[in-house]
C-alpha positions, 0 to 999 in steps of 0.5 A: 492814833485811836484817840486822834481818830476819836476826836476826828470822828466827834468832829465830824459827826457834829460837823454833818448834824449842823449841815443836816440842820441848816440844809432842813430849816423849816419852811418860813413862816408868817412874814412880819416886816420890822423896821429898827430905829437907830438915832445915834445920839450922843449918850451922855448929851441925851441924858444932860440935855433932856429936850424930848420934844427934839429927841421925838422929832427925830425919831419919828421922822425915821420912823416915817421913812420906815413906815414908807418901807413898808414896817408894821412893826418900829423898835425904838433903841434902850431909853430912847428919851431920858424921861419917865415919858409914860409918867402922866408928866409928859401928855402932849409927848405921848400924844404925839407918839399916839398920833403917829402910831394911829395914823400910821396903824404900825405898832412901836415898841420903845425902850423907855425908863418906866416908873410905878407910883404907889400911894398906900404902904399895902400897894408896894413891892419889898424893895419899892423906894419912898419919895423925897417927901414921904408922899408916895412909894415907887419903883423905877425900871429900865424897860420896853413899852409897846403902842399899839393903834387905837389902844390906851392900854400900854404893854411893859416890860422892865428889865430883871437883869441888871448890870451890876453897880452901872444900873444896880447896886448888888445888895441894895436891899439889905445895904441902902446905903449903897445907892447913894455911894454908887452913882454915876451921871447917867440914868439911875444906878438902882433901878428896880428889878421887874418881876416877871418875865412878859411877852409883848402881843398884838394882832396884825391887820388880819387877825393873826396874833403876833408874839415877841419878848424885849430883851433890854441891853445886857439881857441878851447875853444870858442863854437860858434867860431868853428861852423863858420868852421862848418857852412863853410864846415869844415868835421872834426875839427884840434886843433894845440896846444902847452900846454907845458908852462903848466908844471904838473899842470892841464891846458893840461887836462882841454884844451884837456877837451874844445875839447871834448865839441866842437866834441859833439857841432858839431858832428865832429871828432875832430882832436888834435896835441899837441907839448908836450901833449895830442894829441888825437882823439875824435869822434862825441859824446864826446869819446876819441878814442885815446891820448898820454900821456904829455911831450912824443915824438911819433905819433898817427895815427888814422881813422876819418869819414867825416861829413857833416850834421848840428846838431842844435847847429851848425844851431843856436849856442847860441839862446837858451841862448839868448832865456833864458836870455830874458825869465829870464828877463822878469821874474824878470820884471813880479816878481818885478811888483806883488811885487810892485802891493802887496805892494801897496795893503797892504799899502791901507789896 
């Protein structure tokens, strides 16, 4: 009965501290209204077919819907066109990204695959790839880039959680040839791993500054990872995702379901653009505001609130399970110890 009681009495107290905290949220803050762009294209089509031109149609027409709803701020899904669009190869497709961006004064943030070329040996990173011809070295990423109105200036990201042997061979560095063993139809299976965190910003219409991370796909999951934006300065969290290759099966809903975890770890609004499903809205306490439905073609505009403070989570990320770890070891120590001074005991008996 005491330990029944013992346990009832955690509970409960866990169960009164989460109601203090939800009950005491703090007060909304600056309101930005985001729209999350969701093109439902076929994965596998998209990255065979390779029509930019028609793709960008598409999405820029939802994003004009979503501009009449009023959004400053339109997220475009994970490799929203299957180019190296920012390459300096495709100029008159990023004109026309420009365009509406400018005409609009919205800022878009896309994920996008991102390439760096490097003409000198002195200018590459250690695992930069050479090109076919030996002309020049370069690295590749799956990232972010955010457009901003009347800026040439591009801000990136490239993503530095990569899911294993789907967009990185593990030990490619020590073991190329690797990369040419693993590949699959889609994309690329050694991409570049990026090599910072970065923290995307600009300033609304009324001089306020605005700060939010882009978490690419599989990011999402990693607790302590997503902190580090927090801790950067990130007001709210971005998720661009793809989950199309998932099909019916349960992996859209238990990739969404890692988001809501981060939103409570944080508390941060946490801001989720997927290309066929769920793109979503979730508040600081774990609440789906709003989402759409799997392998649908629409926008979803909503009104998040900027934050700025650090929950404890956030400070110390994982102390606590190190704390019980250590505890849980020094235990097991001190059991095996008595067992070891009982048997000795009786054995003098």
């Amino acid at each position: 009965l005491n330990k029944i009681a013992i346990v009832v009495i955690i509970l409960l107290i866990l169960f009164i501290y989460g109601k203090i905290v939800i009950n005491d949220v703090d007060p909304p803050g600056k309101q930005l209204r985001i729209a999350m762009i969701q093109p439902d294209f076929d994965p596998w089509d998209k990255w065979e077919d390779g029509d930019v031109n028609s793709q960008l149609s598409i999405y820029l027409a939802l994003s004009d819907s979503a501009v009449k709803a009023g959004a400053k701020l339109i997220v475009w899904p994970e490799t929203a066109v299957p180019v190296y669009l920012t390459s300096g190869r495709y100029p008159d497709e990023v004109v026309r990204i420009r365009k509406f961006v400018n005409e609009n004064k919205v800022h878009l943030l896309s994920g996008l695959p991102l390439v760096h070329f490097y003409f000198s040996k002195d200018e590459t990173k250690t695992e930069s790839r050479i090109s076919r011809d030996s002309a020049y070295y370069y690295d590749s990423y799956n990232g972010a880039v955010l457009f901003s109105p009347n800026e040439d200036k591009l801000q990136e990201y490239g993503k530095r959680k990569l899911v294993p042997f789907a967009e990185r061979s593990p030990y490619l560095h020590y073991l190329p040839f690797l990369g040419d063993w693993i590949k699959w139809g889609v994309g690329i299976s050694n991409w570049s791993v990026w090599d910072k965190q970065t923290v995307f910003g600009f300033q609304d219409l009324n001089g306020d500054s605005i700060k939010f991370s882009a978490g690419v796909c599989y990011e999402s999951i990693f607790p302590a990872f997503n902190s580090d934006f927090v801790k950067s300065g990130a007001q709210f969290l971005v998720v661009v995702t793809n989950d199309s290759w998932y099909g019916e099966l349960s992996g859209p809903y238990q990739h969404k379901q890692f988001a809501t975890f981060r939103a409570v770890e944080n508390r941060r609004w946490i801001v989720r653009a997927a290309n066929g499903g769920i793109s979503c809205l979730i508040d600081p306490i774990g609440v789906t505001v709003d989402e759409t439905q799997l392998y649908t073609r629409r926008y979803l505009v909503g009104d998040i609130y900027l934050k700025d403070d650090l929950t404890f989570y956030a400070r110390y990320q994982d102390i606590i399970s190190y704390i019980s770890v250590v505890f849980s070891i020094f235990v097991f120590i001190i059991t095996y110890i008595r067992k070891i001074q009982v048997r000795k005991l009786n054995a003098d008996d």
